[in-house]
LUMZAKE-575197 format. One record per residue (C-alpha): residue number from 1; residue in three letters; x, z, y. Coordinates in steps of 0.25 Angstrom, whole numbers, plus 5000, padded with zeros to 4 digits. Layout:
BEGIN
pos = NUM | code = ALA | x = X | z = Z | y = Y
...
% end
This chain:
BEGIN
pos = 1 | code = UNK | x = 5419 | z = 5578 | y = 5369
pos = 2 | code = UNK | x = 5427 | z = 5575 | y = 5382
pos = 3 | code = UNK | x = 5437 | z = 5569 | y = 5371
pos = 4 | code = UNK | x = 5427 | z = 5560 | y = 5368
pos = 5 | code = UNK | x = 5422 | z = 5557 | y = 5379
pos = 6 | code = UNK | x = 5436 | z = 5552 | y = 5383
pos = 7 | code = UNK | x = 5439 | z = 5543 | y = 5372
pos = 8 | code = UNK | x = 5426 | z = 5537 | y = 5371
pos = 9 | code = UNK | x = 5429 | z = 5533 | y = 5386
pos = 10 | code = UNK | x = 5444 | z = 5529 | y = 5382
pos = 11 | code = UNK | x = 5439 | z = 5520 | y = 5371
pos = 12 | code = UNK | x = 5428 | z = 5513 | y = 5379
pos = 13 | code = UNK | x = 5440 | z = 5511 | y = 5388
pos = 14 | code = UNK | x = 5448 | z = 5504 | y = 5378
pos = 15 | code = UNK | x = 5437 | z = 5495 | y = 5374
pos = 16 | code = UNK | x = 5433 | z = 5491 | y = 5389
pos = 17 | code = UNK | x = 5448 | z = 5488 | y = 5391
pos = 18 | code = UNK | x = 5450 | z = 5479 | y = 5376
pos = 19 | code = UNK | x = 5436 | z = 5472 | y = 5379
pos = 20 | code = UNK | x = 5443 | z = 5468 | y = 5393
pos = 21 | code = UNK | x = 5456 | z = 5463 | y = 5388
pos = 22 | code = UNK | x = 5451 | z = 5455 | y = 5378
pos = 23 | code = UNK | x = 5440 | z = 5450 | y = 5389
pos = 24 | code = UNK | x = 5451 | z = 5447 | y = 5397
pos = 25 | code = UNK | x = 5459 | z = 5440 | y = 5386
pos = 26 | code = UNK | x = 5447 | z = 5432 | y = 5381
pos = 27 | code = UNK | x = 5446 | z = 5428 | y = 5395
pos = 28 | code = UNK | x = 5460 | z = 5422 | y = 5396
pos = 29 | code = UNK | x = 5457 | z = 5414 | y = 5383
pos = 30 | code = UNK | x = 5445 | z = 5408 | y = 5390
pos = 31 | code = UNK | x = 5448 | z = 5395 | y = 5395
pos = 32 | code = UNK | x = 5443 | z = 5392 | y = 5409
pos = 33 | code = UNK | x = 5440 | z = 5379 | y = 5406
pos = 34 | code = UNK | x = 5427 | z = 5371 | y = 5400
pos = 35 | code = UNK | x = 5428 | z = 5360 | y = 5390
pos = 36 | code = UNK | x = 5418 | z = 5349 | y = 5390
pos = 37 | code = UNK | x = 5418 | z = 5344 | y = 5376
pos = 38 | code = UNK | x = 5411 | z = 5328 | y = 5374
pos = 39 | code = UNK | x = 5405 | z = 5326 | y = 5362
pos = 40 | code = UNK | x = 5410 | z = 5310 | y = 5363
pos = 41 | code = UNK | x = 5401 | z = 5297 | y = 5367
pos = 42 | code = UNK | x = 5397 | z = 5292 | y = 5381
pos = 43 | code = UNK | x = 5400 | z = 5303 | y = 5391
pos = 44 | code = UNK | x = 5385 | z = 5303 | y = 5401
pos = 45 | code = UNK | x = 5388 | z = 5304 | y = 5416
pos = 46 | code = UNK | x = 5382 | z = 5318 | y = 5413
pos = 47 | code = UNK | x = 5390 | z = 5323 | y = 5404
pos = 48 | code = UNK | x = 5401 | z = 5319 | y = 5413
pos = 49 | code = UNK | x = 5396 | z = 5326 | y = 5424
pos = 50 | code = UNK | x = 5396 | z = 5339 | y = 5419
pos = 51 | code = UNK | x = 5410 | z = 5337 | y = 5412
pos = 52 | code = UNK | x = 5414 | z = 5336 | y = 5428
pos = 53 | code = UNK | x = 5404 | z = 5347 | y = 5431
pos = 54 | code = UNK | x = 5411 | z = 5356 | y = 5419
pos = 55 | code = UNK | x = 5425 | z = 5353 | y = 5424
pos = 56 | code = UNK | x = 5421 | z = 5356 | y = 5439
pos = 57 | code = UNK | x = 5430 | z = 5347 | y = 5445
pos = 58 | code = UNK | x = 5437 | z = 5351 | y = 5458
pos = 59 | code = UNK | x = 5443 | z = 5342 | y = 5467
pos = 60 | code = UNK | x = 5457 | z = 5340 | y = 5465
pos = 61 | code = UNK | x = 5454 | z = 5341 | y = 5450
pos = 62 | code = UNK | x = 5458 | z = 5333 | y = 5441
pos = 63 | code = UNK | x = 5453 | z = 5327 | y = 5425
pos = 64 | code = UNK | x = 5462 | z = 5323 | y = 5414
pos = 65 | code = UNK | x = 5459 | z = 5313 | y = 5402
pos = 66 | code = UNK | x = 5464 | z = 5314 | y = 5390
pos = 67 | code = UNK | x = 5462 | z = 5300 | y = 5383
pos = 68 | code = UNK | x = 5471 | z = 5304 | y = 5371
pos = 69 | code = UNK | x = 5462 | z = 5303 | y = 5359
pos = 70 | code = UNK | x = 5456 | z = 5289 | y = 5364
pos = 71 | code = UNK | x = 5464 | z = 5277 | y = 5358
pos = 72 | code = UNK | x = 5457 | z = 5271 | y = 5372
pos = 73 | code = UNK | x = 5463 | z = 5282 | y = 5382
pos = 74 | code = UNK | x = 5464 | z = 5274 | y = 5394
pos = 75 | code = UNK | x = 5447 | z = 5270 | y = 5392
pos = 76 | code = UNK | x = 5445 | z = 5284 | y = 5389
pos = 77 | code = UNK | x = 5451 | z = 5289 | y = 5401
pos = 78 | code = UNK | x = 5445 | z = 5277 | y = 5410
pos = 79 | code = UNK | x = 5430 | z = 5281 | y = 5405
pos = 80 | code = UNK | x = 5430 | z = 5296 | y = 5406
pos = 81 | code = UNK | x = 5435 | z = 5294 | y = 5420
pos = 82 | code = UNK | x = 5427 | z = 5286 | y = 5425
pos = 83 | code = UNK | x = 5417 | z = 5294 | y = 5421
pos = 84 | code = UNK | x = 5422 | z = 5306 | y = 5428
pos = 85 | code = UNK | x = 5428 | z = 5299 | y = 5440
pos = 86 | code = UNK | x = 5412 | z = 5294 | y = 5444
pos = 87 | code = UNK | x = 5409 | z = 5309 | y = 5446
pos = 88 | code = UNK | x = 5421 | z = 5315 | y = 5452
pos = 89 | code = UNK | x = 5433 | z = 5312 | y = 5460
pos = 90 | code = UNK | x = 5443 | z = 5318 | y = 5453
pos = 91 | code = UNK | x = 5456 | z = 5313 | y = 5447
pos = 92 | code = UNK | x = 5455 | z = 5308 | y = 5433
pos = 93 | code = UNK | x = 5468 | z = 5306 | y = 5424
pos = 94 | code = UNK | x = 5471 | z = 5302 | y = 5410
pos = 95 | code = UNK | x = 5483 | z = 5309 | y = 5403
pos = 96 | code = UNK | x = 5483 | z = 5300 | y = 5390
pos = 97 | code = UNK | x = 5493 | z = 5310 | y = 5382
pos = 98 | code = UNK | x = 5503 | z = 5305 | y = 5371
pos = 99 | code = UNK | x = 5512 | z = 5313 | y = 5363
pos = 100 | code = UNK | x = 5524 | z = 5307 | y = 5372
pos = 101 | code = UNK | x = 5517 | z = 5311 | y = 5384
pos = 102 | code = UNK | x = 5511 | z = 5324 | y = 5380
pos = 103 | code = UNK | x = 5520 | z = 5332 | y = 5387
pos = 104 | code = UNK | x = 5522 | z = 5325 | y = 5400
pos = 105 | code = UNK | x = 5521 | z = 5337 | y = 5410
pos = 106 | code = UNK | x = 5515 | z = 5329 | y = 5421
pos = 107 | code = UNK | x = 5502 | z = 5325 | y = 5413
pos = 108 | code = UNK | x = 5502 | z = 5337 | y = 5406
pos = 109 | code = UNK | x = 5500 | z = 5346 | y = 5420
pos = 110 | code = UNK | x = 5490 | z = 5336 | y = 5424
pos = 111 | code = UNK | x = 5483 | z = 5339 | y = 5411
pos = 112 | code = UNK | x = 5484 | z = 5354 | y = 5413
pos = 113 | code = UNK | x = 5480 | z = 5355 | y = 5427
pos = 114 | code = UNK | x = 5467 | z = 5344 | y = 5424
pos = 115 | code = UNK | x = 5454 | z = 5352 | y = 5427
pos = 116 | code = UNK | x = 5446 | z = 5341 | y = 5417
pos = 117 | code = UNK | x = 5453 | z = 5337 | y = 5406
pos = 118 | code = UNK | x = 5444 | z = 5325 | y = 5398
pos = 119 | code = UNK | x = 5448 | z = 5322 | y = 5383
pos = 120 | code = UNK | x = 5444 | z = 5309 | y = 5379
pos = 121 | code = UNK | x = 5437 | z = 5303 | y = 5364
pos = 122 | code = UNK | x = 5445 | z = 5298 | y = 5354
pos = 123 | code = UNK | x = 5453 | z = 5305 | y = 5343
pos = 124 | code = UNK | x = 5454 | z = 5319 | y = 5343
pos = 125 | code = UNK | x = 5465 | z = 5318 | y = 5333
pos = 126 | code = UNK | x = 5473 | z = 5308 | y = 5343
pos = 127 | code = UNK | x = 5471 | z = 5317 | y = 5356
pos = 128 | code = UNK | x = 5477 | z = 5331 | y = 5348
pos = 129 | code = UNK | x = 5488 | z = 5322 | y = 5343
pos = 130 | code = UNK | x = 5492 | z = 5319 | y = 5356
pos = 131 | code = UNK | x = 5489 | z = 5334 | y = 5362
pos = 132 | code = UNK | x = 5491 | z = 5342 | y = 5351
pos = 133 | code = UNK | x = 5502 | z = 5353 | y = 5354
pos = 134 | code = UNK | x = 5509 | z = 5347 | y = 5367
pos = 135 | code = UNK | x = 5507 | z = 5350 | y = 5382
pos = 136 | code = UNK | x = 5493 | z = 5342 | y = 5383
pos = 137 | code = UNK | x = 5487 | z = 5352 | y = 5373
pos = 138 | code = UNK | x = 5491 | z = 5363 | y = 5381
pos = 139 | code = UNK | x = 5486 | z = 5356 | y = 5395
pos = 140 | code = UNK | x = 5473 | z = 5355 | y = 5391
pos = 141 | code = UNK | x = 5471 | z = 5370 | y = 5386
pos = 142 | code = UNK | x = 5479 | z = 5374 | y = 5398
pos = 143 | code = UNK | x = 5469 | z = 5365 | y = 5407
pos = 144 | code = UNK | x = 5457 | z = 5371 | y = 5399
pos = 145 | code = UNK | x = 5462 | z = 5386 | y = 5401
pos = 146 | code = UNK | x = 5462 | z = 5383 | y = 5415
pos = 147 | code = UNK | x = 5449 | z = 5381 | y = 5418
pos = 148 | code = UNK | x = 5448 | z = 5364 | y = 5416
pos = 149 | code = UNK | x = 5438 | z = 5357 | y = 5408
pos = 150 | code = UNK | x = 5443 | z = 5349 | y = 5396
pos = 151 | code = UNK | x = 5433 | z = 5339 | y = 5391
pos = 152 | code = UNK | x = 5434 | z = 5330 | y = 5379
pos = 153 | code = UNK | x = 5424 | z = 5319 | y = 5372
pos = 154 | code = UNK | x = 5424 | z = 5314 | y = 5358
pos = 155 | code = UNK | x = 5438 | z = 5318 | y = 5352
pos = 156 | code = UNK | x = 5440 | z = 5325 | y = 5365
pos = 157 | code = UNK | x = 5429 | z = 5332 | y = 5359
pos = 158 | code = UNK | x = 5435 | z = 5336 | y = 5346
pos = 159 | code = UNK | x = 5448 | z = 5339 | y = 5354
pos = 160 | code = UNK | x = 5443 | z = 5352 | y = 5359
pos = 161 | code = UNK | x = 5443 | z = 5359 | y = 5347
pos = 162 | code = UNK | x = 5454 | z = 5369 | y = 5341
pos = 163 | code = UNK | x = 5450 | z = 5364 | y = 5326
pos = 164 | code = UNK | x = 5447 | z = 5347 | y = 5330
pos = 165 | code = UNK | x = 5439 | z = 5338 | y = 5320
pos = 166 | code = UNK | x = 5445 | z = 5326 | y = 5319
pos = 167 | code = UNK | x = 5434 | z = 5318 | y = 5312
pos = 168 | code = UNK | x = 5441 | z = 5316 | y = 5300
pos = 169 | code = UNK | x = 5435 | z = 5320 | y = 5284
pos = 170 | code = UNK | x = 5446 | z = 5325 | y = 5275
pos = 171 | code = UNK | x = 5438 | z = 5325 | y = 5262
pos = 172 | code = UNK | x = 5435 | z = 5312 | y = 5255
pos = 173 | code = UNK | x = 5434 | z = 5299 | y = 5262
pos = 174 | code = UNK | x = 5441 | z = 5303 | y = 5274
pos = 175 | code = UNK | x = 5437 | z = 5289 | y = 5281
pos = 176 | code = UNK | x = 5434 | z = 5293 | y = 5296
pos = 177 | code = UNK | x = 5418 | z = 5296 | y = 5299
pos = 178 | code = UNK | x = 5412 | z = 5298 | y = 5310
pos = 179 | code = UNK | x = 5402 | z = 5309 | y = 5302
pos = 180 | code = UNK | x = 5407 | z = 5317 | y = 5291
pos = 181 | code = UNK | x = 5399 | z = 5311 | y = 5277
pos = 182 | code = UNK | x = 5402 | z = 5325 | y = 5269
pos = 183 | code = UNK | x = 5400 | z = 5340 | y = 5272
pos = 184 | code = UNK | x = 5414 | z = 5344 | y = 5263
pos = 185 | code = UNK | x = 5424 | z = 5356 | y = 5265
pos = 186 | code = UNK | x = 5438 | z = 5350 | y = 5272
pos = 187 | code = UNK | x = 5432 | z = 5338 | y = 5276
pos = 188 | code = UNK | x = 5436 | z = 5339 | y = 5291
pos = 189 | code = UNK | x = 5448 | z = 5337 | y = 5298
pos = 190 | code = UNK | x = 5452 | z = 5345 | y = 5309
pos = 191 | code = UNK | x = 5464 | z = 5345 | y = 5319
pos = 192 | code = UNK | x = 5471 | z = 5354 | y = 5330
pos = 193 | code = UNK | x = 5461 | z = 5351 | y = 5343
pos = 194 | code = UNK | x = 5464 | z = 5355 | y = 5356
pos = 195 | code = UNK | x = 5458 | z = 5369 | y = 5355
pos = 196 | code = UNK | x = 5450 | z = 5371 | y = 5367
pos = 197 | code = UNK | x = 5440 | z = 5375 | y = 5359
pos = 198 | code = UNK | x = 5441 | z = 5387 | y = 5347
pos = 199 | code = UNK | x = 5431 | z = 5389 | y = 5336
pos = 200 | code = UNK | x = 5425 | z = 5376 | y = 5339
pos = 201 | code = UNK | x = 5425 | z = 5361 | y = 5333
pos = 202 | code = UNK | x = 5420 | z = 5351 | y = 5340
pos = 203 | code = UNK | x = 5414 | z = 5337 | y = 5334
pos = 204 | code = UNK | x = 5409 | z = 5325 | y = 5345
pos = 205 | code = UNK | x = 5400 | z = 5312 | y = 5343
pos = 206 | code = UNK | x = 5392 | z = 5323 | y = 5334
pos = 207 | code = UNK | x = 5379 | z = 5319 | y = 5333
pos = 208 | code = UNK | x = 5381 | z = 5305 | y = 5337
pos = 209 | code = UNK | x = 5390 | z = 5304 | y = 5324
pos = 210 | code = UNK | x = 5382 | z = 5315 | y = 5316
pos = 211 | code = UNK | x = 5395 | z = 5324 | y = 5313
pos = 212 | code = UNK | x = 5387 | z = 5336 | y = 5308
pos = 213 | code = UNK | x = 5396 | z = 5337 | y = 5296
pos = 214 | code = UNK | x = 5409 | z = 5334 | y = 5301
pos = 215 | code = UNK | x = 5403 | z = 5346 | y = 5311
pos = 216 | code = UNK | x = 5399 | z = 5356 | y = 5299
pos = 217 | code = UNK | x = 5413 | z = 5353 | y = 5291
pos = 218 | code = UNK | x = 5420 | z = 5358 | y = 5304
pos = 219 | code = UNK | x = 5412 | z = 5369 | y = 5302
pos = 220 | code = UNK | x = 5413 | z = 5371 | y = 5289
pos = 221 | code = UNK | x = 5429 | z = 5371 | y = 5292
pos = 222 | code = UNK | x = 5428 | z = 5382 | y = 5304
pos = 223 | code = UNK | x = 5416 | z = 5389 | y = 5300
pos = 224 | code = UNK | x = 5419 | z = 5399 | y = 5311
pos = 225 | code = UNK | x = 5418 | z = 5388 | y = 5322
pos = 226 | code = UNK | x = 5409 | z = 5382 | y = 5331
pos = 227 | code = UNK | x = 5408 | z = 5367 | y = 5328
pos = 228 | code = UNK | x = 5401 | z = 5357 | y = 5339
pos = 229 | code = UNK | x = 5398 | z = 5345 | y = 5338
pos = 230 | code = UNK | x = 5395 | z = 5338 | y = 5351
pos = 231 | code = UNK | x = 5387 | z = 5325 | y = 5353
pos = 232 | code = UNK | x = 5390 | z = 5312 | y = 5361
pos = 233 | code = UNK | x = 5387 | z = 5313 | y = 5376
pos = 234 | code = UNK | x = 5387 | z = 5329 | y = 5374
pos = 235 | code = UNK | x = 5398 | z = 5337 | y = 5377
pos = 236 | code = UNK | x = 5398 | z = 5354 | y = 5378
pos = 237 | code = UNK | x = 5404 | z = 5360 | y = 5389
pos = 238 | code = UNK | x = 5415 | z = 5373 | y = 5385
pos = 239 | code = UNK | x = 5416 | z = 5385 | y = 5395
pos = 240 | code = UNK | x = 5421 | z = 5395 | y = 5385
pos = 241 | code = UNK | x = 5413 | z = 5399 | y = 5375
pos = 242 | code = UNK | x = 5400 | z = 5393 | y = 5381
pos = 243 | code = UNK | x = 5397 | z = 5378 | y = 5376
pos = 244 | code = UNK | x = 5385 | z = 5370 | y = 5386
pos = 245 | code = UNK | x = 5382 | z = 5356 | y = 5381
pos = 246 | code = UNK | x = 5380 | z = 5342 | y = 5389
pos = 247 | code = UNK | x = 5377 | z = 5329 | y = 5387
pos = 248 | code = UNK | x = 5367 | z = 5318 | y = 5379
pos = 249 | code = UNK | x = 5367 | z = 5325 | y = 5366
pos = 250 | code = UNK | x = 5370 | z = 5338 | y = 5359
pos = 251 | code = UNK | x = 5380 | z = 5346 | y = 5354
pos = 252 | code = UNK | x = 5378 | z = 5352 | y = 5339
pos = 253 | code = UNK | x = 5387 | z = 5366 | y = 5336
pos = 254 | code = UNK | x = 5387 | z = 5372 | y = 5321
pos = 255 | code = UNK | x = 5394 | z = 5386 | y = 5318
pos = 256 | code = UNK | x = 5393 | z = 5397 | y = 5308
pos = 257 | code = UNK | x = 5391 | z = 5391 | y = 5294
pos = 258 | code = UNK | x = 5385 | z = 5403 | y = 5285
pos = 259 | code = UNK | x = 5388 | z = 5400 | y = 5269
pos = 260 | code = UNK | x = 5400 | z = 5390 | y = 5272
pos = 261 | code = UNK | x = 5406 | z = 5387 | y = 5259
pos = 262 | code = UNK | x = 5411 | z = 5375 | y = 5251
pos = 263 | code = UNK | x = 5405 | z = 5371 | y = 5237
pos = 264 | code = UNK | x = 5415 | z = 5365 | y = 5225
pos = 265 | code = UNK | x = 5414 | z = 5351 | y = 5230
pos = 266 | code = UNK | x = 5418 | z = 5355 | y = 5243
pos = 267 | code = UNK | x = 5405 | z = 5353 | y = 5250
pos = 268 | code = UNK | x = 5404 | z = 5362 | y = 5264
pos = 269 | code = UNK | x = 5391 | z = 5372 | y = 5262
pos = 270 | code = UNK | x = 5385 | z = 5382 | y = 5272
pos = 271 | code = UNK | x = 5373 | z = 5389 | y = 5271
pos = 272 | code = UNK | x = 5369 | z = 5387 | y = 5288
pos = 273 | code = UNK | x = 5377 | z = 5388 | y = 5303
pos = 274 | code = UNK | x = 5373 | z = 5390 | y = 5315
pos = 275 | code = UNK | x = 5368 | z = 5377 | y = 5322
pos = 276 | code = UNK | x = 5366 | z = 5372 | y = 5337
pos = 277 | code = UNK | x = 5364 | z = 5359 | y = 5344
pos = 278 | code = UNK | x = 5365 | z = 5358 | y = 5359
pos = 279 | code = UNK | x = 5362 | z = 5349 | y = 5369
pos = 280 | code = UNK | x = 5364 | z = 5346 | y = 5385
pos = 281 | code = UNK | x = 5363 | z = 5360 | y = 5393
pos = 282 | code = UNK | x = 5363 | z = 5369 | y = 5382
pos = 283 | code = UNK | x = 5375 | z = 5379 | y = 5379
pos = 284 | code = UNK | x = 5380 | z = 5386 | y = 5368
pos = 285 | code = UNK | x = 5392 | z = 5398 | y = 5364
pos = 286 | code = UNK | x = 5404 | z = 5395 | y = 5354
pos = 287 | code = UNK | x = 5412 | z = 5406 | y = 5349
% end
């Protein structure tokens, strides 16, 4: 019985000591930083007071914009600035990147060492074309690991994700649309993202542009994920695992397809999913 007794005790000692290992290691993974994702349109002064009010801004802190997916950077950079630069004194810099400059050292420090780091709109496929394995990718996580805020509107947006949606159909008539015109199997085409977020896709302009199915075939693709599709003037706000929503309008997030399967003319088919549509104030959890 005292033999028992001793490796009951011994056991529950080897759980207690796993269970704070793998704490401690999930705690290292953790980024200490926050991501404050813009789900594109008109930025309110609002919205961009709590993006300074999330990245809590000290003194000698600094922000860098990232104008690479805009075919307009230098505008880009000019209105998100002045934007910010009404709110707070602090310096605000644009690195616009190129594949001959992506490893200058200098710029790449700077970028590393930014406490807000602002992607602006444009193409997502021409910011990761510029980024994509080189020293600014690396930057960014590092800055994001360390406790800064990185924020993105628009294809800045889409950036975030590990699995990225470029907005283009692969089945059929493959002209670009701003809304997806069919629910088929394959339809969607999807890139190497940044990857600050894992198990999650994200969409912008969605309600304003009524992307439901190009939302639902992500879905379909990684039935396992969390896809969001977040609205003009809205943004969600990332500490962790936690999501809060602000801004004009909502944020829609569909998951967990039950039945998902594809018929013999290739037509996507799932008997329900879990469903939710948020707006300014409310939060929510990802996996």
């Amino acid at each position: 019985m005292f033999f028992l007794f001793l490796s009951m005790n011994y056991a529950l000692s080897i759980a207690i000591a796993l269970s704070l290992v793998f704490s401690h290691a999930s705690a290292q993974h953790t980024p200490k930083g926050k991501l404050f994702i813009i789900g594109g349109g008109s930025r309110s002064n609002d919205l961009i007071k709590k993006l300074v009010e999330t990245a809590d801004l000290k003194s000698k802190d600094y922000i860098v914009v990232l104008p690479m997916a805009s075919e307009l950077p230098v505008e880009s950079f000019q209105g998100i600035a002045k934007q910010i630069g009404e709110l707070i004194p602090n310096k605000i810099t644009s690195f616009n990147f190129s594949r001959a400059t992506v490893g200058n050292k200098r710029w790449v420090d700077s970028l590393r060492n930014a406490r807000l780091i602002y992607i602006a709109g444009g193409s997502q496929d021409r910011f990761m074309d510029v980024v994509k394995n080189t020293p600014v990718y690396e930057a960014i996580h590092a800055a994001y690991k360390n406790g800064s805020t990185v924020a993105g509107t628009s294809a800045g947006a889409a950036v975030m994700s590990k699995v990225m949606i470029t907005g283009q159909q692969l089945a059929g008539d493959t002209t670009y649309k701003e809304t997806f015109d069919k629910l088929w199997d394959k339809n969607i085409e999807f890139k190497d993202g940044l990857g600050l977020l894992d198990s999650v896709i994200i969409d912008q302009h969605f309600l304003k542009r009524s992307r439901h199915n190009r939302l639902i075939s992500a879905l379909a693709a990684y039935p396992d994920y969390t896809c969001i599709g977040i609205d003009e003037s809205t943004a969600i706000i990332v500490r962790g695992n936690n999501i809060e929503v602000s801004g004009e309008s909502q944020v829609m997030t569909i998951s967990e397809p039950q039945g998902l399967k594809v018929n013999s003319r290739g037509l996507i088919l799932m008997q329900d999913l879990r469903f939710g549509l948020y707006a300014d104030g409310e939060k929510f959890l990802i996996r």
